[in-house]
ZADO-534064 format. One record per residue (C-alpha): x, y, z; chain. Coordinates in Angstrom, 1 decimal. Layout:
N
ATOM        X        Y        Z   fivo
ATOM        X        Y        Z      A
...
END
This chain:
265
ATOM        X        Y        Z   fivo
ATOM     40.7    105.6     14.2      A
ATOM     42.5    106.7     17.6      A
ATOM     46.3    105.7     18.1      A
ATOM     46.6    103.3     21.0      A
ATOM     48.6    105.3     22.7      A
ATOM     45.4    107.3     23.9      A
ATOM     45.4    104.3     26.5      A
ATOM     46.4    105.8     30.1      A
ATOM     49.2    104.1     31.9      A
ATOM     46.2    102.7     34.4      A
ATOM     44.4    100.8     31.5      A
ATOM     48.0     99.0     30.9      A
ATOM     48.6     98.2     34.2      A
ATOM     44.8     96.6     34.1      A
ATOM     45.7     94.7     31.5      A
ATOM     49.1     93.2     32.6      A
ATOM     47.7     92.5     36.0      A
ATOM     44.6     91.0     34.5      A
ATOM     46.9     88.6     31.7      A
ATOM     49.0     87.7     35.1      A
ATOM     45.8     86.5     37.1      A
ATOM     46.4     89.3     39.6      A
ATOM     42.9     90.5     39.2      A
ATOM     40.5     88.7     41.4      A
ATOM     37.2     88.7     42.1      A
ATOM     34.8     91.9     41.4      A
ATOM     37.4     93.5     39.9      A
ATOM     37.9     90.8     37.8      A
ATOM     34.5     90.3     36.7      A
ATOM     33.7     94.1     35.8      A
ATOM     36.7     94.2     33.8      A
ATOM     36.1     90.9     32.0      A
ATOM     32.1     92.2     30.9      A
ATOM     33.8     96.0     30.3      A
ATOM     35.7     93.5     27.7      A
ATOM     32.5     92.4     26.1      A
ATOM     31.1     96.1     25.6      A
ATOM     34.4     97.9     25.2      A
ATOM     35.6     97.3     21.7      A
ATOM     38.4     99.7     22.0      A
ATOM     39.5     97.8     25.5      A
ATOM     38.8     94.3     23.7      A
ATOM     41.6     95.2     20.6      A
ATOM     44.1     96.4     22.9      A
ATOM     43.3     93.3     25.0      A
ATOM     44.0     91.3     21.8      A
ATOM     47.4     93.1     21.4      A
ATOM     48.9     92.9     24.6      A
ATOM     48.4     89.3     24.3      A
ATOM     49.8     88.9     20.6      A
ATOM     52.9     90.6     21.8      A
ATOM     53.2     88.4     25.0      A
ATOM     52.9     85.4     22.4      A
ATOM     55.4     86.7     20.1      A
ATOM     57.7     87.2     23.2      A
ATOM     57.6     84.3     24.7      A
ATOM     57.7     82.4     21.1      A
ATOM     61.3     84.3     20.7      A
ATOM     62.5     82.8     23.9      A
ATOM     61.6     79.3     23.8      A
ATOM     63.5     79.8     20.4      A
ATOM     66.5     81.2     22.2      A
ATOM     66.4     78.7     24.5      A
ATOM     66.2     75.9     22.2      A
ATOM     69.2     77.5     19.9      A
ATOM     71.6     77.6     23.2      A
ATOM     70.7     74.1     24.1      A
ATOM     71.0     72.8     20.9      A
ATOM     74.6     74.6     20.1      A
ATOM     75.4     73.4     23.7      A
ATOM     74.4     69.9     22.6      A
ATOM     76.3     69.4     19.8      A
ATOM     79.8     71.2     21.3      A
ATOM     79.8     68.4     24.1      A
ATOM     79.3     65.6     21.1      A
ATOM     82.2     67.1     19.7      A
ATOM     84.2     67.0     22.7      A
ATOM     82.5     63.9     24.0      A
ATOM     85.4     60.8     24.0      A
ATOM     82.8     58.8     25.5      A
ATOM     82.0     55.2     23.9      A
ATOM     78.6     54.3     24.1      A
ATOM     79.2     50.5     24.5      A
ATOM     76.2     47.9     23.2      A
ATOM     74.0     46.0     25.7      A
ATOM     75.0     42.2     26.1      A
ATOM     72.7     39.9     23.6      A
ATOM     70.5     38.1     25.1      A
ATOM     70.3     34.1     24.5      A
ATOM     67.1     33.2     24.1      A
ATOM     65.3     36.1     22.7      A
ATOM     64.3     34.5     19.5      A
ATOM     62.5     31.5     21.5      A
ATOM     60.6     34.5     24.0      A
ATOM     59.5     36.2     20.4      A
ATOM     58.3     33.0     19.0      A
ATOM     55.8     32.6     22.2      A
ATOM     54.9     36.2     21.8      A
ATOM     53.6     35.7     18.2      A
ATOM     52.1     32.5     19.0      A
ATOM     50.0     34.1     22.2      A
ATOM     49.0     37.1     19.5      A
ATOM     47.4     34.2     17.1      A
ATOM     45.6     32.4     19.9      A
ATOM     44.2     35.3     20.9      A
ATOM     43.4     36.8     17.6      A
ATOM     41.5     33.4     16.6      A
ATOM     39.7     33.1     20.3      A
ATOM     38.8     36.6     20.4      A
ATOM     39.4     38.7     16.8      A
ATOM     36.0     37.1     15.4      A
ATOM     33.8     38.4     18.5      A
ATOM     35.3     41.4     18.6      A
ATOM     35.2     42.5     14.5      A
ATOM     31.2     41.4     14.6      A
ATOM     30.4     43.6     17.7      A
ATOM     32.3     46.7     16.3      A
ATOM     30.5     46.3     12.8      A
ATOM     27.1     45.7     14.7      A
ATOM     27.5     49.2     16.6      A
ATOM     26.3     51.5     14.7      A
ATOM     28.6     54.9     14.4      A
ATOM     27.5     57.5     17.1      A
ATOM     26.9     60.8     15.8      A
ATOM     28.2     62.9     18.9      A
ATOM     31.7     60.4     18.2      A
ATOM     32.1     61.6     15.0      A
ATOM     31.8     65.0     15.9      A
ATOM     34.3     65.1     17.9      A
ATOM     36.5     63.4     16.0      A
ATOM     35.6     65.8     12.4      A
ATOM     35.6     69.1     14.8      A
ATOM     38.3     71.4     14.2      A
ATOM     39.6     75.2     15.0      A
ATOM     39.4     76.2     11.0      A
ATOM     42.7     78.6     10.4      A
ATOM     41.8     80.4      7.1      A
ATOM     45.3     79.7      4.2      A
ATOM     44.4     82.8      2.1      A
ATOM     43.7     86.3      2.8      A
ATOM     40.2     87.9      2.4      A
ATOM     39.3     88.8     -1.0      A
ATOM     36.0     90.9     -2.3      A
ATOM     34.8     91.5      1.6      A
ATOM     34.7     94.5      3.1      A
ATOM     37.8     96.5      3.5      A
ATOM     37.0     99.9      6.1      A
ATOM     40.1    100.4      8.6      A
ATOM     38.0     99.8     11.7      A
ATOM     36.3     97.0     10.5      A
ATOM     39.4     95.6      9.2      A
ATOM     41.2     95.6     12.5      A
ATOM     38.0     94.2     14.7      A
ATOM     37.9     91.2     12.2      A
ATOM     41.7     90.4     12.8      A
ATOM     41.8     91.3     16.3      A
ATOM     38.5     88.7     16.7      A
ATOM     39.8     86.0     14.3      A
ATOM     43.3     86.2     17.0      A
ATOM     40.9     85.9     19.6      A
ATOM     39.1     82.4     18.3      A
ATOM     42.5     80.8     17.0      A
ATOM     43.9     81.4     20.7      A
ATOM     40.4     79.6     21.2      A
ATOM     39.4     82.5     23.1      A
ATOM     35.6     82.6     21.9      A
ATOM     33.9     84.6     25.0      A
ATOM     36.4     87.6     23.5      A
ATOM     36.2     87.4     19.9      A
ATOM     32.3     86.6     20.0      A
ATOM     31.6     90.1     21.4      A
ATOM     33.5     92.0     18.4      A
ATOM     32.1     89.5     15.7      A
ATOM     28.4     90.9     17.0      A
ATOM     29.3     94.3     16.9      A
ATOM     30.7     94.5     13.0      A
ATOM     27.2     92.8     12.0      A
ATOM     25.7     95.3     13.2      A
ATOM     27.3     97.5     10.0      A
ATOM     26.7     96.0      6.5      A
ATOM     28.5     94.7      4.4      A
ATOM     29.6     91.7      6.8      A
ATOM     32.4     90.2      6.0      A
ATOM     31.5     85.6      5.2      A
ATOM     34.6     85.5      7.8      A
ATOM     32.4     86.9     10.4      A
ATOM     29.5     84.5      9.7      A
ATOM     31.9     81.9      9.7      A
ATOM     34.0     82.5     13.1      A
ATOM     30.7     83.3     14.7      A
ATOM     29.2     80.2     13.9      A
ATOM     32.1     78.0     14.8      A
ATOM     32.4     80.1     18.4      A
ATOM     28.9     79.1     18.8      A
ATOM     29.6     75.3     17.9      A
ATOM     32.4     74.8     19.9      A
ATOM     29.9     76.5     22.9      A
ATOM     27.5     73.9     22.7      A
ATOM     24.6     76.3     20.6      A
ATOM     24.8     74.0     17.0      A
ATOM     21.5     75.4     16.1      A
ATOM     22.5     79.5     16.6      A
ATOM     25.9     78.4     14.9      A
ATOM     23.5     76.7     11.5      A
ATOM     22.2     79.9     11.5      A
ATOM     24.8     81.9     10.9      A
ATOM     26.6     79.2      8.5      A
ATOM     23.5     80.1      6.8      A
ATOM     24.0     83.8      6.1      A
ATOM     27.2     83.1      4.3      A
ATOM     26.7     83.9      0.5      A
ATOM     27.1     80.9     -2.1      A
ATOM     29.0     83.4     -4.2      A
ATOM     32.0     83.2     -1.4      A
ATOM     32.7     80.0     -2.6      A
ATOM     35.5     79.0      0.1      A
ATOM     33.4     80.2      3.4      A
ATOM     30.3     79.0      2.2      A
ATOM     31.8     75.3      1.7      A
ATOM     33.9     75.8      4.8      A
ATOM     30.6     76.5      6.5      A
ATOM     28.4     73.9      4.9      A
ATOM     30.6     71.2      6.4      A
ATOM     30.4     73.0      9.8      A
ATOM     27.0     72.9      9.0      A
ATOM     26.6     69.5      8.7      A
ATOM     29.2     68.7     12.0      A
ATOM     26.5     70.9     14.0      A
ATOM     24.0     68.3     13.0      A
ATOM     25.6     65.6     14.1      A
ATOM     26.4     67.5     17.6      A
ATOM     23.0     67.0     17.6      A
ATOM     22.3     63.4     17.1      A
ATOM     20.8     64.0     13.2      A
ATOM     22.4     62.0     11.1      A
ATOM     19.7     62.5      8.5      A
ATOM     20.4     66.3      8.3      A
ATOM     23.9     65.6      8.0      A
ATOM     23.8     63.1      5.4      A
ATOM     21.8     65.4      3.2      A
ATOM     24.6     68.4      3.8      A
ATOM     27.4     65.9      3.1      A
ATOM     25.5     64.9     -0.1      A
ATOM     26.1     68.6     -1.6      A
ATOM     29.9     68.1     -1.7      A
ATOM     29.5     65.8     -4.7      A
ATOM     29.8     67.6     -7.7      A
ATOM     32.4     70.5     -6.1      A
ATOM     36.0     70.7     -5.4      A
ATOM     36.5     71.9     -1.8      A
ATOM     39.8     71.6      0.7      A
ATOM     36.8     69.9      3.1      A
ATOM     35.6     67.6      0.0      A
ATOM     37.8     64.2      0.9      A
ATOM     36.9     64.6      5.3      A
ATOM     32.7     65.1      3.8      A
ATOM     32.9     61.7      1.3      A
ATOM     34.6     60.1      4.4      A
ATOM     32.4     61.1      7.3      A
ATOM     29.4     59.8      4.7      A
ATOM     31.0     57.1      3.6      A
ATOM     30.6     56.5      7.5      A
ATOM     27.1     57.5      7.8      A
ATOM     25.8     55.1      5.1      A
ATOM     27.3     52.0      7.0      A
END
């Protein structure tokens, strides 16, 4: 694999300008689809943002030491006596009206209101996007494929979709399935870039392709699965997905008997 530093100084310059919303118009556009086609252009991309991140991370920390330190030298120095508000009289008889206003209203209107929220059933689209989520792997990759190049598309796409950047990490994710072995993490970000781009039914399709014998991305992507369902309005389909969580142990297990417990109202 090339060293980045086979990028000319005009490629950088692109790249800053174009991460400072200097570039404009048809410039902007042929650089954004040279993103999509250029994998090379699209890691580098990737970079030049992480390090931004990791910058600006470092001085909001700075920041927040210096006015923290600054914060507790004045209460040192502070002689300053924070003196009480005056009590007022008559707050206990105000407080008592309060709570008696909350029962009328709770015994004029609680009744109506409980029987017209149980009466309503759930709605599908609702519950997905309350379930929806930007999944953040907690372990590293295990028994998946482990080339250089593939290695470094993989993490430079899975930067791109948790800085929910999907139109750039969508591009690479196509280009390593072109090469078998694909890595389950590929099916998995692809399909979840799909979902959250309104396409549930390309995004099943590629939960699909993950193997049952990578046990954590396939459950992972069996309740995405099921989410893209109910994007759709198909409870049914859902239901039947959420059903298959009963006799495993999954990080997603407790949010599928929840969401079904839901469904079965």
């Amino acid at each position: 694999m090339k060293n980045d530093d086979t990028f000319d100084q005009e490629l950088y310059e692109k790249i800053d300008r174009y991460l400072d919303g200097e570039m404009e118009g048809e410039e902007r556009t042929v650089f954004e689809k040279a993103i999509q086609t250029d994998v090379k252009l699209a890691q580098q991309l990737a970079k030049s943002k992480q390090a931004r991140l990791s910058i600006e991370l470092g001085r909001r920390k700075e920041l927040k030491d210096k006015l923290t330190a600054r914060g507790e030298e004045l209460l040192r120095n502070s002689s300053i006596k924070v003196e009480e508000p005056p009590k007022q009289k008559n707050w206990l008889f105000f407080l008592m009206i309060l709570m008696l206003l909350a029962m009328m209203a709770f015994f004029f209107f609680g009744p109506k209101f409980t029987q017209q929220t149980i009466s309503q059933p759930p709605q599908p689209v609702a519950l997905y996007e309350k379930y929806i989520d930007w999944y953040q792997r907690s372990t590293t990759l295990s028994n998946e494929p482990d080339s250089s190049d593939q290695a470094v598309m993989l993490d430079s796409a899975e930067q791109y979709y948790l800085s929910r950047d999907c139109s750039a990490a969508l591009p690479l994710l196509q280009e390593l399935q072109k090469t078998p072995p694909v890595a389950s993490l590929n099916y998995l970000l692809s399909g979840l870039c799909l979902l959250h781009n309104d396409q549930p039914g390309v995004a099943r399709s590629q939960f699909s392709r993950i193997p049952s014998t990578a046990t954590d991305f396939y459950w992972h992507g069996q309740w995405y699965t099921a989410l893209a369902w109910l994007k759709e309005g198909k409870t049914a389909e859902a239901t039947t997905v959420l059903e298959s969580f009963a006799p495993i142990r999954h990080k997603q297990k407790q949010k599928a008997d929840e969401l079904l417990k839901v469904l079965k109202q």
